[in-house]
C-alpha positions as CSV (number, residue, x, y, z in Angstrom):
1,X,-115.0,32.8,-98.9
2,X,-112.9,35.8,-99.7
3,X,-109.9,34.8,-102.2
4,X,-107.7,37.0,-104.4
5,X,-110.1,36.5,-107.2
6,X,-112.9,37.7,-105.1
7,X,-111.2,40.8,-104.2
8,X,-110.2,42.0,-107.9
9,X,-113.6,41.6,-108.5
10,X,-115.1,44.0,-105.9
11,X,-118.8,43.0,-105.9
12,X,-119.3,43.0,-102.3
13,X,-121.6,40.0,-100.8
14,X,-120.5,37.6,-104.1
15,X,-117.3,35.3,-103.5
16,X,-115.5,34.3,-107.1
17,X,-115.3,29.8,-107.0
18,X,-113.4,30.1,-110.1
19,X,-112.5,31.6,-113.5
20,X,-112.6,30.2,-116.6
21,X,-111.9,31.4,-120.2
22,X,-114.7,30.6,-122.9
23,X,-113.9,29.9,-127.0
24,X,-113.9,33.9,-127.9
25,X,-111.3,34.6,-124.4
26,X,-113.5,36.4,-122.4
27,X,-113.4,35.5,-118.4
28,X,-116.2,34.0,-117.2
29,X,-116.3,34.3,-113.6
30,X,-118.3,32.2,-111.4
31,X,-120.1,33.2,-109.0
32,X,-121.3,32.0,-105.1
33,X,-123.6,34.2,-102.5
34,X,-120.8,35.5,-99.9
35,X,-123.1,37.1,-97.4
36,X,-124.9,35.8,-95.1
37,X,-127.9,38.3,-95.0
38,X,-129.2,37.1,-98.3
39,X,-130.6,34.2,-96.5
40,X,-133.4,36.7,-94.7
41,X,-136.4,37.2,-96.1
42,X,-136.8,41.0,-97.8
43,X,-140.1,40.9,-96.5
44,X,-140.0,39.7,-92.7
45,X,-136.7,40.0,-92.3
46,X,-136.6,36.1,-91.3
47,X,-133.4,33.7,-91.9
48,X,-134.6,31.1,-94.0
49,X,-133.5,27.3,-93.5
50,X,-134.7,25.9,-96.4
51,X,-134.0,26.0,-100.2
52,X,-136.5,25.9,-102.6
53,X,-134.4,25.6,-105.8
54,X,-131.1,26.6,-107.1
55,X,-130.9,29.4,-109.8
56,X,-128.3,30.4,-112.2
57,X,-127.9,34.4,-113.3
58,X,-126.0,36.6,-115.3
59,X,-125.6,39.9,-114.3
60,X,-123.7,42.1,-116.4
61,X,-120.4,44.3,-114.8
62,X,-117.9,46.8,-116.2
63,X,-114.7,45.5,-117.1
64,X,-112.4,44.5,-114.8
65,X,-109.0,45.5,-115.5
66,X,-109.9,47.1,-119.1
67,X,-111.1,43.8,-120.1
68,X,-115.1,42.7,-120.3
69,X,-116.0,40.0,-117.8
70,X,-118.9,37.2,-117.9
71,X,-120.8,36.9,-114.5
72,X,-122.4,33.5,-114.2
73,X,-124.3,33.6,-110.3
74,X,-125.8,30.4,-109.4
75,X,-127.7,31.0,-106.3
76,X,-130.5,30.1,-103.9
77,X,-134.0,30.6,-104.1
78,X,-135.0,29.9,-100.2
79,X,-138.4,29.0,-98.4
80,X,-139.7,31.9,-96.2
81,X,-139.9,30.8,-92.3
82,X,-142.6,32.7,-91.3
83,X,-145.8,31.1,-92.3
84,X,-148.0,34.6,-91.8
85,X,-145.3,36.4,-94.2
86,X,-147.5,36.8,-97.6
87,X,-144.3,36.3,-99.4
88,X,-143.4,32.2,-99.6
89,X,-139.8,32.2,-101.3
90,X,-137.2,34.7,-102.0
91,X,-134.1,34.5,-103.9
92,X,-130.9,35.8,-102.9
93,X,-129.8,39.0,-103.6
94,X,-126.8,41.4,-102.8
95,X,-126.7,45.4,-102.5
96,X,-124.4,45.3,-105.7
97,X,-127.1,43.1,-107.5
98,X,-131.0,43.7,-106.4
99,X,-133.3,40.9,-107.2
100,X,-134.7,41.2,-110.6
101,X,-131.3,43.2,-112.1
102,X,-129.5,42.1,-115.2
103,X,-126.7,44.8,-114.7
104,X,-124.9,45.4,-111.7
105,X,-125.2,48.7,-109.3
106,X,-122.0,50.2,-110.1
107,X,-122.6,49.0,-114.1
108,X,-125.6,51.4,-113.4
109,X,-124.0,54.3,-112.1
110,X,-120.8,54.3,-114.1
111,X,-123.7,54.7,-117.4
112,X,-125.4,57.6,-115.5
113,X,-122.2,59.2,-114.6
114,X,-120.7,59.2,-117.8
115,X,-124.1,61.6,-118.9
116,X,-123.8,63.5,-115.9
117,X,-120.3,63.9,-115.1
118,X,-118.5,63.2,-118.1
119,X,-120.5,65.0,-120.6
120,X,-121.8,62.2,-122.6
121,X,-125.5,61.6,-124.7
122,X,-127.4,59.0,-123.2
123,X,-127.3,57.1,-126.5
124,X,-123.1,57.5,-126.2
125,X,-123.4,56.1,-122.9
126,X,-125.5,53.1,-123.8
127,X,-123.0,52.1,-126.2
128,X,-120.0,52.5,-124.3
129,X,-121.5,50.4,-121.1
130,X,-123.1,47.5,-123.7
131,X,-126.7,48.5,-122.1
132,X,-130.2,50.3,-123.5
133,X,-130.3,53.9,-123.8
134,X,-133.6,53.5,-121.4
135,X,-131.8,52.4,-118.8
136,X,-129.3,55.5,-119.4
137,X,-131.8,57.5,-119.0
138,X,-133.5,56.0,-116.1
139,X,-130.2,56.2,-114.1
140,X,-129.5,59.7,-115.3
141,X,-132.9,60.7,-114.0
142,X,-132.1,59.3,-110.7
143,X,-128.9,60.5,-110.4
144,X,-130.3,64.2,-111.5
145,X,-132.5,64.4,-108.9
146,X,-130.5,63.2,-106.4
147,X,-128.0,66.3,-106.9
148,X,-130.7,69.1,-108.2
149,X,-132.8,71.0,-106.0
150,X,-136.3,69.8,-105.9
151,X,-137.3,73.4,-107.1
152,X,-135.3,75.7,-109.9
153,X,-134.5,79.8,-108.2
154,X,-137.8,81.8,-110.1
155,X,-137.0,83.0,-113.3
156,X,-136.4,86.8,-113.7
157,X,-135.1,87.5,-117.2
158,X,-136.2,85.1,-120.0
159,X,-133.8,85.4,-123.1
160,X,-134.6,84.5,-126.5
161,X,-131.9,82.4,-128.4
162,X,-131.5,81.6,-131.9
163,X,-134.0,78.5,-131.2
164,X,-137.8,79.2,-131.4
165,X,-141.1,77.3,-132.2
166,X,-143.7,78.4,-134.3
167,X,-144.7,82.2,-134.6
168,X,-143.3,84.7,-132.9
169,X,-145.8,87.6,-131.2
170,X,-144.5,90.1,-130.3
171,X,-146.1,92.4,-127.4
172,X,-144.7,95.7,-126.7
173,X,-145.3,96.6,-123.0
174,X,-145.1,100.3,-121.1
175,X,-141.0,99.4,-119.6
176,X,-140.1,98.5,-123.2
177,X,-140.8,102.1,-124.1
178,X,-139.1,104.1,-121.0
């Protein structure tokens, strides 16, 4: 069911049911499972028939609008099908929320764009996105190597800064003389 609600929101494969506003005013925006394809299993690729159990998460988002946004998702946990697939039940998931994820994918990348793109610390970034610094990181890292070369051009000329560790040695070679 796509609705207006549903399309402010911009989590693809979620559908808003409805929007309430709790005791502090934050939204709290309630969530259904909008695609179809998170009724096949990730392991067989099956379309499963049966529910298991029902299942309530909370994923948390960047703000919509400027203002911070409570997820509730109450979805499926389904049966698998196909009786040789080693993996019995599944719960629904969407690109925009894997299975397992307390944040949501673009939640995740804003945080590791703000380090990479914006010039942020990983610690800044954690506290502007309301998640861990490890998690900063971990996105950063991804998103690093992603865009970087898997190996750096050879290093010609080494400098020496203001910055050092322990001793120096120094070690006068025959082109430092000529």
């Amino acid at each position: 069911m796509v609705n207006d609600t549903t399309r402010l929101l911009g989590l693809d494969g979620l559908a808003a049911e409805r929007v309430e506003v709790d005791a502090a005013g934050v939204p709290v925006v309630d969530l259904s499972t909008g695609c179809d394809q998170a009724r096949c299993c990730p392991q067989c690729g099956q379309r499963a028939l049966r529910v298991k159990q029902w299942t309530t998460t909370r994923p948390q988002d960047l703000p919509v609008s400027g203002r911070s946004v409570r997820l509730r998702w109450r979805k499926r946990r389904w049966y698998c099908p196909t009786p040789a697939c080693p993996r019995k039940s599944f719960t629904e998931q969407v690109a925009q929320v894997p299975a397992r994820s307390r944040l949501t994918t673009r939640l995740r990348q804003a945080a590791g764009a703000a380090v990479a793109d914006a010039g942020r610390t990983i610690v800044q970034a954690a506290w502007d996105h309301g998640v861990s610094w490890p998690v900063v990181a971990d996105v950063f890292t991804a998103h690093a190597k992603a865009v970087l070369p898997d190996e750096p051009e050879p290093v010609t000329v080494l400098g020496i800064d203001e910055v050092r560790r322990g001793k120096p040695h120094w070690n006068w070679d025959a082109q430092a003389d000529s």
